[in-house]
N, C-alpha and C positions, 0 to 999 in steps of 0.2 A: 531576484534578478529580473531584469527586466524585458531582455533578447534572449532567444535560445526558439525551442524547438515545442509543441504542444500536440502531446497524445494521447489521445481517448485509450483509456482500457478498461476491461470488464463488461466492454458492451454486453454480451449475450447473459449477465447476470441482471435479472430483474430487478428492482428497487437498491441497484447500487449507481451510484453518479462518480467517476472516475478520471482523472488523468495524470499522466505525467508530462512534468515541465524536464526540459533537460537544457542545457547549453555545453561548452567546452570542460566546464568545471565543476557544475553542480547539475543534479539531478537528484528531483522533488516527486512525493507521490504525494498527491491529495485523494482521500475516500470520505466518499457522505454515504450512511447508509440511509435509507427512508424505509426500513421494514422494523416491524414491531419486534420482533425475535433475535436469536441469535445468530451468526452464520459464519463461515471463513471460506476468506479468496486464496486459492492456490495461488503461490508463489513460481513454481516453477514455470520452468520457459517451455510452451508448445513446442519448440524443436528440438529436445532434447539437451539446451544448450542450459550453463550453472542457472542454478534460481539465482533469485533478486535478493539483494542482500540489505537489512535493514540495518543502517550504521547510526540513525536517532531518530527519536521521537520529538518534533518540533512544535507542534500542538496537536491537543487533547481535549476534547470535551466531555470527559468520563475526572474524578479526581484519579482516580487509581489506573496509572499506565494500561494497556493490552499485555499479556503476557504471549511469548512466542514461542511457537514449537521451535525446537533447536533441534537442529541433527546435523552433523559434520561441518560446525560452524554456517551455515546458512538456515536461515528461516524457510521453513516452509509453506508455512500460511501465516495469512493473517486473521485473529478470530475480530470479529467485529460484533460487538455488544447491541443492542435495539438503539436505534436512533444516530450511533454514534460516526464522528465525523475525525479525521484522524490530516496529520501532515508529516510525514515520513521523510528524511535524506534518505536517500540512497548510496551506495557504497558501488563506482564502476568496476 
């Protein structure tokens, strides 16, 4: 999509590049990681409000998906492999 809305997040995470796109109907996460190791970004929301809900995997630069922590049907994090660069829908 080409209109909508454009959000940096994860700033305070070192060697992640991050944002979401959102408009009326869709809402995208993009993640690049640029660290050699492993790592996961919390999901949940700073204000106490539901986490972020990951409803597909829309590109992958690993062959083998992310696998996601599950707990009461929302994901909680996302683990991010060394190098790895991810495009996520999101679920409002």
């Amino acid at each position: 999509f080409i209109y909508g809305r454009l959000l940096p997040r994860f700033q305070e995470r070192d060697g992640i590049l991050a944002y979401e796109r959102r408009d009326e109907k869709n809402r995208i996460l993009v993640i690049a990681s640029a660290l050699g190791q492993e790592t996961a970004l919390s999901l949940e929301a700073p204000d106490g409000a539901d986490a972020v809900r990951v409803k597909e995997i829309l590109l992958n630069n690993y062959e083998e998906p992310p696998v996601f922590e599950k707990s009461s049907a929302s994901q909680r994090e996302i683990p991010l492999r060394p190098w790895e660069c991810l495009v996520l829908a999101l679920q409002e």
